[in-house]
PyMOL CGO cylinders between C-alpha atoms (Angstrom):
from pymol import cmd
from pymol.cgo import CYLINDER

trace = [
    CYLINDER, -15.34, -11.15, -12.27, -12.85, -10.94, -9.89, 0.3, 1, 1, 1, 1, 1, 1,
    CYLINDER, -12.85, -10.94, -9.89, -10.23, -9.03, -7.34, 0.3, 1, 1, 1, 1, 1, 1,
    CYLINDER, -10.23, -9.03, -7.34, -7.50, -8.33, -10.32, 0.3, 1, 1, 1, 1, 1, 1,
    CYLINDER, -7.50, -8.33, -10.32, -10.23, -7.64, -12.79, 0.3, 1, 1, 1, 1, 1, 1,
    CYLINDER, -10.23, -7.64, -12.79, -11.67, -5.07, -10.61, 0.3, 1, 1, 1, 1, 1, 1,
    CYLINDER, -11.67, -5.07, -10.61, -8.77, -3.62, -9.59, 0.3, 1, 1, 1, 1, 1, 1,
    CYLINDER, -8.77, -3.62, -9.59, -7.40, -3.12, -13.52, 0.3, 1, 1, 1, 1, 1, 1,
    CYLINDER, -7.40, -3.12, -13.52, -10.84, -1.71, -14.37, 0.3, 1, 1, 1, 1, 1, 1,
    CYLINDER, -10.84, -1.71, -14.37, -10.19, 0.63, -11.24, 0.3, 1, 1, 1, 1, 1, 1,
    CYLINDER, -10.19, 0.63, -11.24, -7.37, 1.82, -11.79, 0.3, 1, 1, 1, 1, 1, 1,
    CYLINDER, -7.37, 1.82, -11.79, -8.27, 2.84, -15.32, 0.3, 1, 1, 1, 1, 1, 1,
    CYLINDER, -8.27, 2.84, -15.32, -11.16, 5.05, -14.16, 0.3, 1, 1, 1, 1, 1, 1,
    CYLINDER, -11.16, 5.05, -14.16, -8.63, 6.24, -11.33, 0.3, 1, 1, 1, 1, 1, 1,
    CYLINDER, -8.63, 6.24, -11.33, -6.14, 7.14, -14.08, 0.3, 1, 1, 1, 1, 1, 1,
    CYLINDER, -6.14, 7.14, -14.08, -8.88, 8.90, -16.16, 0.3, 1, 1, 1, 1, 1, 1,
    CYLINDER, -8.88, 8.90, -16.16, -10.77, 10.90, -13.35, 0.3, 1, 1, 1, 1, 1, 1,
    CYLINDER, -10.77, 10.90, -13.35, -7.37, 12.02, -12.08, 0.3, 1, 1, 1, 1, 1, 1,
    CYLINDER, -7.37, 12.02, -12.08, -5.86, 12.58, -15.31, 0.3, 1, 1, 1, 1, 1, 1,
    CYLINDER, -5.86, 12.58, -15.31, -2.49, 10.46, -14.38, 0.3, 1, 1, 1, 1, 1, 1,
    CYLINDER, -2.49, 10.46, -14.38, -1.24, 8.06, -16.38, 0.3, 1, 1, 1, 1, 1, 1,
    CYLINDER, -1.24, 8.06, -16.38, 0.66, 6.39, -13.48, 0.3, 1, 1, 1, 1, 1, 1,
    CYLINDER, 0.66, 6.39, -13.48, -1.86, 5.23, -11.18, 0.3, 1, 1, 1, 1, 1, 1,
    CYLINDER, -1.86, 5.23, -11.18, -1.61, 1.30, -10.41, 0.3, 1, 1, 1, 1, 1, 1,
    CYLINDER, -1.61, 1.30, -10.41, -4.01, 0.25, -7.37, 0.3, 1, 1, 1, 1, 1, 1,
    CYLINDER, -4.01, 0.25, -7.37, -3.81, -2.61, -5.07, 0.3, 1, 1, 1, 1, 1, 1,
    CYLINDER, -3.81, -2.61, -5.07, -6.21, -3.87, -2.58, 0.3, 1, 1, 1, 1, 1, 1,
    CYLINDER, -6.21, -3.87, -2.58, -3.94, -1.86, 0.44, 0.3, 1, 1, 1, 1, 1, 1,
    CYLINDER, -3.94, -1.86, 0.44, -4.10, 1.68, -1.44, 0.3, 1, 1, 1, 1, 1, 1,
    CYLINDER, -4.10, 1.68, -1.44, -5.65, 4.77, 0.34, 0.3, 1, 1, 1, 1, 1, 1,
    CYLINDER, -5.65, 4.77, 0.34, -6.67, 7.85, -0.38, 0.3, 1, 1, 1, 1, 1, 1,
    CYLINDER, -6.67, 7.85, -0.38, -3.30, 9.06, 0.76, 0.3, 1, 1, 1, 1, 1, 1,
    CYLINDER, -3.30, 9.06, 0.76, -1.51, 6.78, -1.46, 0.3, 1, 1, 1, 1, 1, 1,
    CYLINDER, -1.51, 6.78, -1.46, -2.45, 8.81, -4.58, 0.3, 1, 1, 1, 1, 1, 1,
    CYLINDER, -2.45, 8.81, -4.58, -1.65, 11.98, -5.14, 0.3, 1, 1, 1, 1, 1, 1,
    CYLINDER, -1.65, 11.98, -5.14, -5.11, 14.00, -6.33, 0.3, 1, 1, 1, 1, 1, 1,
    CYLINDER, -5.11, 14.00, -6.33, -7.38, 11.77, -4.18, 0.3, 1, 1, 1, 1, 1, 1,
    CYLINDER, -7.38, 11.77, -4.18, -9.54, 14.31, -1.91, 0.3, 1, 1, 1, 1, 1, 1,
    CYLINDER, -9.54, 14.31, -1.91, -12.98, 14.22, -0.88, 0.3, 1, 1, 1, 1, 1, 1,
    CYLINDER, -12.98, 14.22, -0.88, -13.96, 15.81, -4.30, 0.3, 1, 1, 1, 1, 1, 1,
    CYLINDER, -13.96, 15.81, -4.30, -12.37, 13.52, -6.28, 0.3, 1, 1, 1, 1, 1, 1,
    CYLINDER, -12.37, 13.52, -6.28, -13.80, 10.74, -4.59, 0.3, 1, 1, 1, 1, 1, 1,
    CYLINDER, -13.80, 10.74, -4.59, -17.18, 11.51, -5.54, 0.3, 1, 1, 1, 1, 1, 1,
    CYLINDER, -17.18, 11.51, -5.54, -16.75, 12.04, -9.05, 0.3, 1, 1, 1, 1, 1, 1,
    CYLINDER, -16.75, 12.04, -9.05, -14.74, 8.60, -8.90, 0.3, 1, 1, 1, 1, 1, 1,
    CYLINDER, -14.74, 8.60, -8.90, -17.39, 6.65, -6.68, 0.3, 1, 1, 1, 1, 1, 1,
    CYLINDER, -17.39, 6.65, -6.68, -20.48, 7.98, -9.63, 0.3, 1, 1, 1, 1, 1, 1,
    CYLINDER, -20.48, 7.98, -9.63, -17.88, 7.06, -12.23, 0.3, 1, 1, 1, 1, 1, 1,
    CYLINDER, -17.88, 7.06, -12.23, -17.64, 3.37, -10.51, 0.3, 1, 1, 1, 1, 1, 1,
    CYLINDER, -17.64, 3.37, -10.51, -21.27, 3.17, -10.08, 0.3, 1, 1, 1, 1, 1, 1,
    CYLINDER, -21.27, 3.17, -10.08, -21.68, 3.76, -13.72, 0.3, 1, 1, 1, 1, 1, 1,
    CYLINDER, -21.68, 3.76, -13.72, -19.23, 1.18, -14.76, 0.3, 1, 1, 1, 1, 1, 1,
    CYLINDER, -19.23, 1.18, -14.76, -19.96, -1.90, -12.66, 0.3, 1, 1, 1, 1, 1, 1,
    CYLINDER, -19.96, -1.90, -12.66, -23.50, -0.98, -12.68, 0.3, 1, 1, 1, 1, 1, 1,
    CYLINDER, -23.50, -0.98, -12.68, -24.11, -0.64, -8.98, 0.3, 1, 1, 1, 1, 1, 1,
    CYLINDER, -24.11, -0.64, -8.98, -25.43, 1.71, -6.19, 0.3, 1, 1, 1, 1, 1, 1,
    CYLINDER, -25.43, 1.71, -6.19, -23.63, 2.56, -3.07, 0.3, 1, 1, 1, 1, 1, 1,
    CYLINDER, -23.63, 2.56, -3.07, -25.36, 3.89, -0.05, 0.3, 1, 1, 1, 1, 1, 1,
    CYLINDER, -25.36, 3.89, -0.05, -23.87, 6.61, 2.11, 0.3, 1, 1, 1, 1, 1, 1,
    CYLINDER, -23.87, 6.61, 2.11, -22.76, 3.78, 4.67, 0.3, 1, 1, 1, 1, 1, 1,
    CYLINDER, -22.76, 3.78, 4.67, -21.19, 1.43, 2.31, 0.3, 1, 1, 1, 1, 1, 1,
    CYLINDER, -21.19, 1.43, 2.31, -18.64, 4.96, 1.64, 0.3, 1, 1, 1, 1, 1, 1,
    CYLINDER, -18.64, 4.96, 1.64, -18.06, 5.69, 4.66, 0.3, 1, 1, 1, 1, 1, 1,
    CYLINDER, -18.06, 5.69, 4.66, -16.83, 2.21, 5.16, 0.3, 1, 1, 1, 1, 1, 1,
    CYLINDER, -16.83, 2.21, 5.16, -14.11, 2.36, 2.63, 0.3, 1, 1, 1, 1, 1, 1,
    CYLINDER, -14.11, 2.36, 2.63, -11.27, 2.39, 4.08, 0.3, 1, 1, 1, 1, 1, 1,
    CYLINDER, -11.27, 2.39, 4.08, -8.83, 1.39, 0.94, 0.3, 1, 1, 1, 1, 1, 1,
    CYLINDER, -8.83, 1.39, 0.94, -9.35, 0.25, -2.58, 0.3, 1, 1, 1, 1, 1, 1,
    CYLINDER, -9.35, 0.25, -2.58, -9.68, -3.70, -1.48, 0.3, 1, 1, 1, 1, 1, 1,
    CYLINDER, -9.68, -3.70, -1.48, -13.13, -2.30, 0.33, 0.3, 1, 1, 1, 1, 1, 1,
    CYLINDER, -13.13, -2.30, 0.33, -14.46, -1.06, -2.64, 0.3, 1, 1, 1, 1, 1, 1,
    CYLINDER, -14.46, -1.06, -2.64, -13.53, -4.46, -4.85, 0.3, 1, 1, 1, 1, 1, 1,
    CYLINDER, -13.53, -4.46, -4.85, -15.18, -6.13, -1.87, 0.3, 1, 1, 1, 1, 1, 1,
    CYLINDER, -15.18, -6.13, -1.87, -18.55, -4.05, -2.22, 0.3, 1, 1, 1, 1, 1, 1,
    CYLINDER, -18.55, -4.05, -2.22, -18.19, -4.27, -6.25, 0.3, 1, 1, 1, 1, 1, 1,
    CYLINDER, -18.19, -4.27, -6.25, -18.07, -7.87, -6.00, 0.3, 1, 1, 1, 1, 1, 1,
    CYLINDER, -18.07, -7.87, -6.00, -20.98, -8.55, -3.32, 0.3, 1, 1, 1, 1, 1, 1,
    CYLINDER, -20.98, -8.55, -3.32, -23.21, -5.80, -5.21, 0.3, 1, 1, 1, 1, 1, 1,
    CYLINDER, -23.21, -5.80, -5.21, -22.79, -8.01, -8.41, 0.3, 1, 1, 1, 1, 1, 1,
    CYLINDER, -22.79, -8.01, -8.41, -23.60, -11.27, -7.39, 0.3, 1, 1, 1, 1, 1, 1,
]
cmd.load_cgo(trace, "trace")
């Protein structure tokens, strides 16, 4: 698995939670890059990405994400 991989498979769960067709992520996006991202949103997508690369992130790996390249970064060290 890599970066691109994990940022397709991302932005398919960010399409689906947030019910918009037109979501394309890159390793620079933000919360405020995409319209619907809040801090509810983010929960139900963080459980969703969990569920899909079969990980576990602690309440100090998510407050480190700062954009989506953070989370590829955990994905990837979480399923090595």
């Amino acid at each position: 698995m890599n970066t691109q991989m994990i940022l397709n498979e991302l932005s398919l769960i960010f399409q689906e939670i947030l019910k918009r067709d037109n979501i394309v992520l890159t390793s620079e996006t933000t919360a405020q890059d995409v319209e619907g991202w809040n801090s509810l949103t983010n929960m139900l997508l963080i459980s969703r990405i969990e569920k899909d690369f079969n990980v576990h992130f602690t309440f100090r790996d998510i407050v480190r994400f700062k954009n989506v390249g953070d989370i590829c970064n955990a994905i990837l060290t979480k399923t090595q």
